[in-house]
N, C-alpha and C positions, 0 to 999 in steps of 0.2 A: 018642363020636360020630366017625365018622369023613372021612375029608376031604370027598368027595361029599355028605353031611351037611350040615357045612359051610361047603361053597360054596351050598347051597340057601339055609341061614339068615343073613340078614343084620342086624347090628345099627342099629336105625335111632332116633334122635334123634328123642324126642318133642315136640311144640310147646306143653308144659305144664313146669309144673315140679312138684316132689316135694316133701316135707317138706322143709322150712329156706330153699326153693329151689334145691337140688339138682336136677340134669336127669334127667331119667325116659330110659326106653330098652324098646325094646322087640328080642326077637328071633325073625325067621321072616323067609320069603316076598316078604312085604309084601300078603298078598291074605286076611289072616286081621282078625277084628275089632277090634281096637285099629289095627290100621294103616289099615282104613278109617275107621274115627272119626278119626283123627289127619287125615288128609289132610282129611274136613268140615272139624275145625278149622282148620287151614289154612288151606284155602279163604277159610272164616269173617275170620280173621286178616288175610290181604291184602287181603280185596273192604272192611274195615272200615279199613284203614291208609289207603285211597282215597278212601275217604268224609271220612277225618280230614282228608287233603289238602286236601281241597275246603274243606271247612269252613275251614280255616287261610286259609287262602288269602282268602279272604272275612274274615276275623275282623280278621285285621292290615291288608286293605284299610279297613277301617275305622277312620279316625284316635280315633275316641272309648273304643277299647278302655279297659279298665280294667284297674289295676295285678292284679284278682285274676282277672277273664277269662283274663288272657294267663298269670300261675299257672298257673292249670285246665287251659289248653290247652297250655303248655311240658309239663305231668304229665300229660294223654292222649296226649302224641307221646312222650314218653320211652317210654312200655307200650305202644305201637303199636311202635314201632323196637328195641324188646328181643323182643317176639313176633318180628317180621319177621328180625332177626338170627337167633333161633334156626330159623327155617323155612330160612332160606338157610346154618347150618350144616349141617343134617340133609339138606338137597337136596345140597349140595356134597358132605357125606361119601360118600350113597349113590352119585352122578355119579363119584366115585373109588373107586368098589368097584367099579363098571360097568367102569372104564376098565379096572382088573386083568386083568380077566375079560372080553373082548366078547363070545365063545359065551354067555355066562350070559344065560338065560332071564328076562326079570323083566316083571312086571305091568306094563301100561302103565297111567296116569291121565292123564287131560286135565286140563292146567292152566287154569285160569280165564285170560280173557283182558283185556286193558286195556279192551276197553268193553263187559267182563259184565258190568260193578257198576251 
């Protein structure tokens, strides 16, 4: 492959994980099929971090919580906040291959906004 090659393919941080929990990766473009899947997911991943919010938010307003609600809910915000972390490594990585490179062409995607959800 050579350098032009290259700079076209970029490796990007998938928002799943792999066998054992090892991070998945993908490389290209960013405008080929898993990289659009990946960004759905995404999507999917912070429109659903928002919802948790809400709910939380509601849940500890409520003084009669119970010792296994707030469990439940401590262990849906942990896998909400390890998806969301790995979304904002793979955004940040790509955001610094950008920076390398300004001339580099790359796919635009609209992010979801704070009151699409």
């Amino acid at each position: 492959m050579n350098s032009e090659e290259q700079e076209a393919h970029a490796v990007r941080l998938l928002p799943w994980a792999g066998q054992d929990g090892k991070p998945c990766y993908v490389l290209g473009d960013g405008s080929g099929y898993v990289s659009r899947m990946a960004d759905g997911i995404e999507s999917v991943q912070l429109g659903m971090s928002g919802d948790l919010l809400g709910h939380a938010a509601a849940l500890l307003a409520d003084r009669k919580i119970t010792w296994v609600e707030l469990h439940f809910l401590a262990s849906r915000l942990s896998e909400s906040l390890r998806e969301v972390r790995r979304v904002a490594e793979s955004r940040g990585s790509r955001l610094g291959a950008a920076e390398h490179d300004p001339d580099r062409v790359r796919p635009q995607h609209g992010e979801p906004g704070i009151g699409s959800r």
